[in-house]
N, C-alpha and C positions, 0 to 999 in steps of 0.2 A: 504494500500500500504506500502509495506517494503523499511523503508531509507537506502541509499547505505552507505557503508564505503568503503573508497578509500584505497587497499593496492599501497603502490608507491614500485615499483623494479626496482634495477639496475642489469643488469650484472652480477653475482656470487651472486644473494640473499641468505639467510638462509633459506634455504624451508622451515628447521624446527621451523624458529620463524614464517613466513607465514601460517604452517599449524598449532600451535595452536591458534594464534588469527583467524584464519578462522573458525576451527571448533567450536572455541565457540563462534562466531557471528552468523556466517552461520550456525548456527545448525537447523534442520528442524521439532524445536516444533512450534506445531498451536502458541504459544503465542509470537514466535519470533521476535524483531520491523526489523533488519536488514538483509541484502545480502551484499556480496562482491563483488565489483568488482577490478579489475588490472587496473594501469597507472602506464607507463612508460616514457621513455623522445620519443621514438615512439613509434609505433604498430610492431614493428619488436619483433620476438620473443627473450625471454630474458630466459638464462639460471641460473640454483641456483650453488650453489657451489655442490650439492650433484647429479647433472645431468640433471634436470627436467626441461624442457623448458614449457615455460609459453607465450601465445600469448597474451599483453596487451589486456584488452576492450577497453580501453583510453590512448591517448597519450597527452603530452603537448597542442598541438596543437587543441584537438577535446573535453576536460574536459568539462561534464558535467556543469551546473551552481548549480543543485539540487542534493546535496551528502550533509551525515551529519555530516563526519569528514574524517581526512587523516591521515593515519597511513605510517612510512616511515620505511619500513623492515630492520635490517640490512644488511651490507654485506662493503665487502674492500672498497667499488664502493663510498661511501660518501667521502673519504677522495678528490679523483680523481678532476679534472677538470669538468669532466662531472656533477658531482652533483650541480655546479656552477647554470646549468639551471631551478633550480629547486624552488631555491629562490624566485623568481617573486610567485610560486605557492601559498608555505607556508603563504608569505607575505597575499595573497589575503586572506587565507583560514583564515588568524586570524584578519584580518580587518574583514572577516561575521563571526566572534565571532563562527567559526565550530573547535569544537576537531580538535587539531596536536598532535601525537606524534610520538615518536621515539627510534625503539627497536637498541638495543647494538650501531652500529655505527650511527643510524639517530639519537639518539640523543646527538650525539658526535657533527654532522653535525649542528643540531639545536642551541646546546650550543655557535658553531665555530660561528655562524652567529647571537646569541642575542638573538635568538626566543625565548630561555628562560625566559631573560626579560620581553620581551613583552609578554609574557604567565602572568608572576605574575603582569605584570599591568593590567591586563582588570578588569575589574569589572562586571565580570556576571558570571553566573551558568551555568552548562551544564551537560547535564541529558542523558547520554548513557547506 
């Protein structure tokens, strides 16, 4: 069974950061461990900056408990209020010791909020 990685979009994502860490996750050799899927703050469709509307899998509200890390796409959308909810997320995801990261603006967003920190304090391995 293939472990999911969580892309998180907001609102005017980067397709183009979305489609290269997709295509080399999601890439479809036999010996591939992962699948992608979408969360969002809902399941309402979310658009990129380059026009492509994307229909979450997962929203806040319905997140899987079995994924093996969270990836936070950039886009303007971090800076916002809206990424406010998204906190609680992160929080949980590096309490169960699961990969966070964050392209151009998510880890703007992650640094604003310490994840950082708390990133260089765990003390365990993680093997993606």
């Amino acid at each position: 069974m293939k472990k999911t990685v969580l892309l998180f979009l907001l609102s005017n994502y980067a397709d183009w950061e979305a489609g290269y860490v997709s295509a080399e996750l999601n890439c479809d050799e036999d010996n591939n461990p992962y699948c992608i899927k979408t969360i969002s703050i809902t399941k309402e469709p979310v658009n990129s900056m380059g026009g492509l509307r994307v229909l979450p899998d997962y929203s806040l509200d319905d997140l899987p408990e079995d994924y093996e890390a969270l990836i936070l796409i950039g886009d303007t959308g971090w800076r916002s209020s809206d990424s406010e909810k998204i906190v609680s997320l992160v929080k949980r995801a590096l309490q169960k010791n699961k990969p966070v990261a964050g392209v151009c603006d998510g880890s703007v967003f992650l640094a604003k909020h310490d994840f950082l920190m708390m990133f260089s304090t765990l003390q365990t391995t993680w093997k993606i």
